[in-house]
N, C-alpha and C positions, 0 to 999 in steps of 0.2 A: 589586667592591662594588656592592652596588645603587643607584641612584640614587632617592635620596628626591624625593618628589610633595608638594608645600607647599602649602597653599591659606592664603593670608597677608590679614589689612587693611592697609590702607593705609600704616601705620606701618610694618608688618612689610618692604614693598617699597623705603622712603627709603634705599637704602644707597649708599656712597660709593666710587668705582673706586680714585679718587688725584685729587691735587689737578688738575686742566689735563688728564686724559685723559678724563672721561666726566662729563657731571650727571648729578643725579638726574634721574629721569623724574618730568615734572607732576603733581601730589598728583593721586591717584584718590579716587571717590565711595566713602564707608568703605563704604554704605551697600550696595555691588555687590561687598565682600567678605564672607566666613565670615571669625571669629575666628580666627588661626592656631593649627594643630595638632602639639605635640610629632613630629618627623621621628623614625619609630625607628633607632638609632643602635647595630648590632652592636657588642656588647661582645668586644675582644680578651685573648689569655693576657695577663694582667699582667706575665712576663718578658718580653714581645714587646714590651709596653708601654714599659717600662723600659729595655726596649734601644733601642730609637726615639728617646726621651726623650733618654736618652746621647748618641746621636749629633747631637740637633737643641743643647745644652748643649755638648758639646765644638766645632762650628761658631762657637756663640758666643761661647768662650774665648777661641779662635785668634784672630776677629774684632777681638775687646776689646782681646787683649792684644800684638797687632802693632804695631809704633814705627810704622808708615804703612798703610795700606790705599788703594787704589786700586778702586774697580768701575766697570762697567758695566751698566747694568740695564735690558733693555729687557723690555716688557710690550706684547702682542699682545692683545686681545680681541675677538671675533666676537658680533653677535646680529644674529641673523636674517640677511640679505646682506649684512652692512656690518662692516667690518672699519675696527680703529682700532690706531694703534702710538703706543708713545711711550717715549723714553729718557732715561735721567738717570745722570750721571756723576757720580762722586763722591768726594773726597778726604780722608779723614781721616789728620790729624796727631797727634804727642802736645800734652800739655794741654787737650785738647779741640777742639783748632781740626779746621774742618771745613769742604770749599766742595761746594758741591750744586748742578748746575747740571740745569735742564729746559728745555724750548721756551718755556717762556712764564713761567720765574722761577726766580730765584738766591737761594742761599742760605749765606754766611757768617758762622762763629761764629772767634773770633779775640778775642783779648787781651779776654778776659769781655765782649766785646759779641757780639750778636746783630743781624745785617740781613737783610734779606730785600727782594728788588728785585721785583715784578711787573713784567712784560712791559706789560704792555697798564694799569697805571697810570703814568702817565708824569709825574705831575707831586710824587709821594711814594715816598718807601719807607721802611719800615718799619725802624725803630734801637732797642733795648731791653739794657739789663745780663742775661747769661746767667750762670749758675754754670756748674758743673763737668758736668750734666748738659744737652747738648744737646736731646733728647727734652723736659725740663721747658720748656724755653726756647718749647721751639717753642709746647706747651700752652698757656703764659702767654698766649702770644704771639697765637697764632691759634684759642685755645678747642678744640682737638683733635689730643690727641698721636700717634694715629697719622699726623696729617698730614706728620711727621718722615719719615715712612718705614723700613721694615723695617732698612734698614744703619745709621741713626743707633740705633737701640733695641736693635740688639747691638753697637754700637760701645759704646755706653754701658752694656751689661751686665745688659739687660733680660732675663727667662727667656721661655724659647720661650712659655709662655700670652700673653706679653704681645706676641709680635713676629707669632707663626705668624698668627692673624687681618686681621696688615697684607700680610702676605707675598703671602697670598691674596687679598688686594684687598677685603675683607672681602664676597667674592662669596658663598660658603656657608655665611656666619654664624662664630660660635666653634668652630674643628675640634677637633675630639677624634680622638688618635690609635685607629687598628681596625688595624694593621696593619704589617709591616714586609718587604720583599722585595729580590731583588738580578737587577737586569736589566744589560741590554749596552747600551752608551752606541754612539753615532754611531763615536766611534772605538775602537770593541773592548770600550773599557778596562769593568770589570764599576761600576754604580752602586747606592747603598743608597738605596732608595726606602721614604719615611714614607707611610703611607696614610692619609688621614684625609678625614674624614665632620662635617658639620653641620649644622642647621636647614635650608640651602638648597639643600644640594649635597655633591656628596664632589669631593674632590681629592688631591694627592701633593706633596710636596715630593723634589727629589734632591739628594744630598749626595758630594761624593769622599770616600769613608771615610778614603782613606790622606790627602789634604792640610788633612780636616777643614773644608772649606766648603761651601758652599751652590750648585747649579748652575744650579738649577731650582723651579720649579711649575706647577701643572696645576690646572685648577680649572672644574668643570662642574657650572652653576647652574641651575635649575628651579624657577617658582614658580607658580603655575596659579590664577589668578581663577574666581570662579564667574560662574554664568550665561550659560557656554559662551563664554567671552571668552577668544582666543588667550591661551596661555600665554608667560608670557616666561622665555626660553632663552639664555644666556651664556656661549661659551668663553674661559678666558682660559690664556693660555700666560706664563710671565716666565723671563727666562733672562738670567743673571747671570757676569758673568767677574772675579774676584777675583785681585789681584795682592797680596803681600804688601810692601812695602821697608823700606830701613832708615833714606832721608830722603825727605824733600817733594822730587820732581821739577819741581815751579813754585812759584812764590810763591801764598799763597792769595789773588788779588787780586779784589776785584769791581767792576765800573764800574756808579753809580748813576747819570751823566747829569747834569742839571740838576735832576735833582728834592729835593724839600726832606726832612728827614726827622722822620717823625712818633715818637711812641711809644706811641700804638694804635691797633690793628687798623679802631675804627672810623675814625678819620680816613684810612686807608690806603683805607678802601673807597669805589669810588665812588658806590654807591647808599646806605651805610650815614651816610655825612657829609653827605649831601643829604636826608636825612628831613626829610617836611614836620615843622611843628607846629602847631597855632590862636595866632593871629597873627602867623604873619610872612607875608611877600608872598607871593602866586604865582607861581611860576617861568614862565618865556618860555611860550607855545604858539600854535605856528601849524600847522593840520596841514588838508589834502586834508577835504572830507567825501564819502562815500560817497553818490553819486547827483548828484554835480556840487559846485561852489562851494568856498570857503577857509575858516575861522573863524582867526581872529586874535584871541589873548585880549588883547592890548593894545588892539583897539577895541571891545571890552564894557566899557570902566574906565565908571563910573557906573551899572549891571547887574548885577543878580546871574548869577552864572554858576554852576550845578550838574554836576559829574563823576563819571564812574564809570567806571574804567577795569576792563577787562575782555579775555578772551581765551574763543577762540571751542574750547580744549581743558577748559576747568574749570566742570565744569557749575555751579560755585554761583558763579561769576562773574556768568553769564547770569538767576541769580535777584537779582545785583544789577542789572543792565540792568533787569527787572521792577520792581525799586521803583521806579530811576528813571524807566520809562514811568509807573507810577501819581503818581510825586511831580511829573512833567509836566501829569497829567489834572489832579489837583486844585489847579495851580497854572496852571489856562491862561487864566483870566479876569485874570492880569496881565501887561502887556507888557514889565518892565524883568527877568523871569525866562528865562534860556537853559539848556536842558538837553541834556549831551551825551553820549553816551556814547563813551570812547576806546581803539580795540583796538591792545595790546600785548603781546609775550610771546607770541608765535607762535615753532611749530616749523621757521616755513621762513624763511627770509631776502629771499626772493624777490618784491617788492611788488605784481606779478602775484595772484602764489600768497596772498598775504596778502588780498588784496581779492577774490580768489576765497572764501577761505573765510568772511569776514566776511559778503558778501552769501549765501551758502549758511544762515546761522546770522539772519542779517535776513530773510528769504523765508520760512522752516520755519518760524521763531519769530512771524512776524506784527509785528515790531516798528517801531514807527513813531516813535519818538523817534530823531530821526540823532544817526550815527555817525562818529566819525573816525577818517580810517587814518593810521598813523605807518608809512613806510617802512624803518626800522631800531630799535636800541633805545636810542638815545642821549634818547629823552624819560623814559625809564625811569629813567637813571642819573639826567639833571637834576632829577627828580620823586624821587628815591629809594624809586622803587616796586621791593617786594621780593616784592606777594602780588598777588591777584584772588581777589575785587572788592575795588576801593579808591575810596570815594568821599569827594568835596571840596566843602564848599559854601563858595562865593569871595562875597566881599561887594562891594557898589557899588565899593569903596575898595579895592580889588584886594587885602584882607587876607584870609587864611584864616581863615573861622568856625566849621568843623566839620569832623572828621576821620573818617570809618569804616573800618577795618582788616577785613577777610572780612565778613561779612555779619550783621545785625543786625534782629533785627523792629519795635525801633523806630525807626530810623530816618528814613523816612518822614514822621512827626510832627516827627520833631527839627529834619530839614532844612527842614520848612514853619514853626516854629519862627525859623528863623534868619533866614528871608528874611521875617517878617513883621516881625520884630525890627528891620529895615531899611527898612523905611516909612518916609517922612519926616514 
């Protein structure tokens, strides 16, 4: 198959590995892509088609309608020199019941409830009524049903358009089958390999024809920026071991811990439950400033304090740094105004490497309104910041007066506005 050459915006590159193996990469400047271009997509014999089809539909059968199902499913992916792995174990029962375990979250469906434990939220998890369908649950639950993953969407008797796109990690877009072939597997035995092809990339699925399951996929992704900007390149491998039975080998049990249990997603999240709003307090901040000294927002109480949190990857972040330096200049003839700008949401973890790039993006940019470095991202969750730029104008009274979400051209006025507003 040929591998299709994508030149995508911005939108067209937002896609999603799995839950806990990969983020999205940092929204890019639309402004440094071409509109994406239809990928052309060889058209196969339609009995080739048809035969493929059969074979990804009977997989599904067998899956559905087994008294137990047991897998393993581990997923490999490569870009550029970095290699990431991740496995997820999985049991389905009859009536529905189901336990799903990953590195970093559990997943049980059991007597029409639905839980869901995150790893790394430790003080919630997630409790909701499920029906008879898993996959819906999950949707309700967490706003995107492929997040269920490929074995609960044929456990529950989804057709292959609906699962083949999570299969593949939604790495080459909606596949369309091009193709069907019969290769020699690791051990001898001959496998029935699905070709398929879309928007980003072509990949395969393999199937045992004779046990009628799923073994495999393959999937190599291409999407190429203009203006001569590396293109980004993705292999991903997933390899699957299907066991059928006739009972639950364990109990389906989950352990939540201490934590309390919500019934939405946003109370589950910890940046989602902590969104600021105009008027209530400002959350704690004490952070490093870049070029020496402390800021402690608890000793500004009586001071207007101005924010703009920003990261030194998103260039319209750094256009809101610029308002702030201008809402600095035209606010310098008063003494109870502080303006700061706060860098968060860096790609390294490293506070080194963080203050390194901070001061690189302060020196080129000429910027002279300081800035604070945050050594990890725990100000983020407190602050429920989810974008950049994000700016806050804090009043004498440590309440919040004003909120900007990405960037706005009047702003500037508003936030001189709010602090004038606060004269005594």
């Amino acid at each position: 198959m040929k591998q299709p050459t994508i030149r995508c915006c911005a939108s067209g590159c937002a896609w999603v590995l799995t839950a806990g193996l990969s983020a999205a990469p940092p929204p890019a400047d639309p402004s440094r892509f071409s509109p994406p271009e239809p990928a052309p997509i060889e058209q196969a014999d339609p009995a080739i088609v048809a035969a493929a089809d059969g074979l990804l539909r009977q997989a599904m059968e067998t899956f559905r309608s087994a008294p137990v199902v047991q897998t393993e499913t581990t997923v490999h992916t490569r870009v550029g020199e970095t290699d990431r792995s991740l496995t997820v174990s999985s049991l389905f029962g009859p009536d529905g019941s189901a336990l799903i375990e990953a590195p970093e979250s559990t997943l049980r469906s059991r007597d029409g409830t639905l839980t869901i434990v995150l790893q790394d939220v430790w003080d919630r998890y997630l409790q909701i009524p499920v029906g008879l369908s898993l996959a819906d649950g999950v949707e309700a639950a967490m706003g995107d049903r492929a997040l269920a993953g490929f074995e609960v969407m044929m456990r529950d008797g989804d057709p292959p358009e609906s699962w083949l796109e999570v299969l593949l990690m939604r790495t080459i877009g909606k596949p369309t089958i091009v193709g069907l072939d019969r290769v020699e597997g690791a051990d001898g035995l001959m496998i029935d390999r699905v070709l398929l092809a879309g928007r980003f990339g072509t990949g395969w699925v393999d199937l045992d024809g004779t046990r009628r399951v799923i073994l495999g996929a393959h999937a190599d992704m291409r999407i190429v920026p203009e203006e001569d900007l590396e293109p980004f390149e993705l292999t991903m491998n997933l390899e699957t071991n299907t066991r059928f039975l006739e009972a639950l080998p364990k109990p389906l049990a989950i352990d939540t811990g201490i934590r309390t249990p919500v019934s939405h997603r946003h109370d589950l999240d910890p940046v989602l439950r902590n969104r600021l709003s105009v008027g209530q307090k400002a959350p704690a901040l004490k952070l490093r400033q870049l070029g020496g000294g402390e800021v402690d927002l608890a000793e500004l109480k009586g001071e207007n304090v101005i924010l703009c949190f920003w990261s030194s990857w998103a260039d319209a972040s750094k256009r809101g740094v610029q308002q702030l330096a201008e809402l600095q200049e035209r606010l310098a003839g008063l003494e109870n105004v502080h303006c700061y700008a706060v860098n968060i949401m860096e790609r390294t973890s490293d506070p080194a490497e963080r203050e390194a790039l901070v001061r690189f993006v302060w020196e080129k940019a000429g910027f002279d309104v300081p800035t604070l470095l945050t050594p990890d991202d725990q100000l983020r969750t407190a602050w429920g910041l989810a974008t950049v730029p994000y700016s806050v104008v804090i009043g004498p009274d440590g309440m919040i007066r004003d909120i900007q979400v990405g960037w706005a051209g009047d702003w500037v006025k508003r936030a001189e506005a709010q602090v004038a507003s606060s004269a005594p």
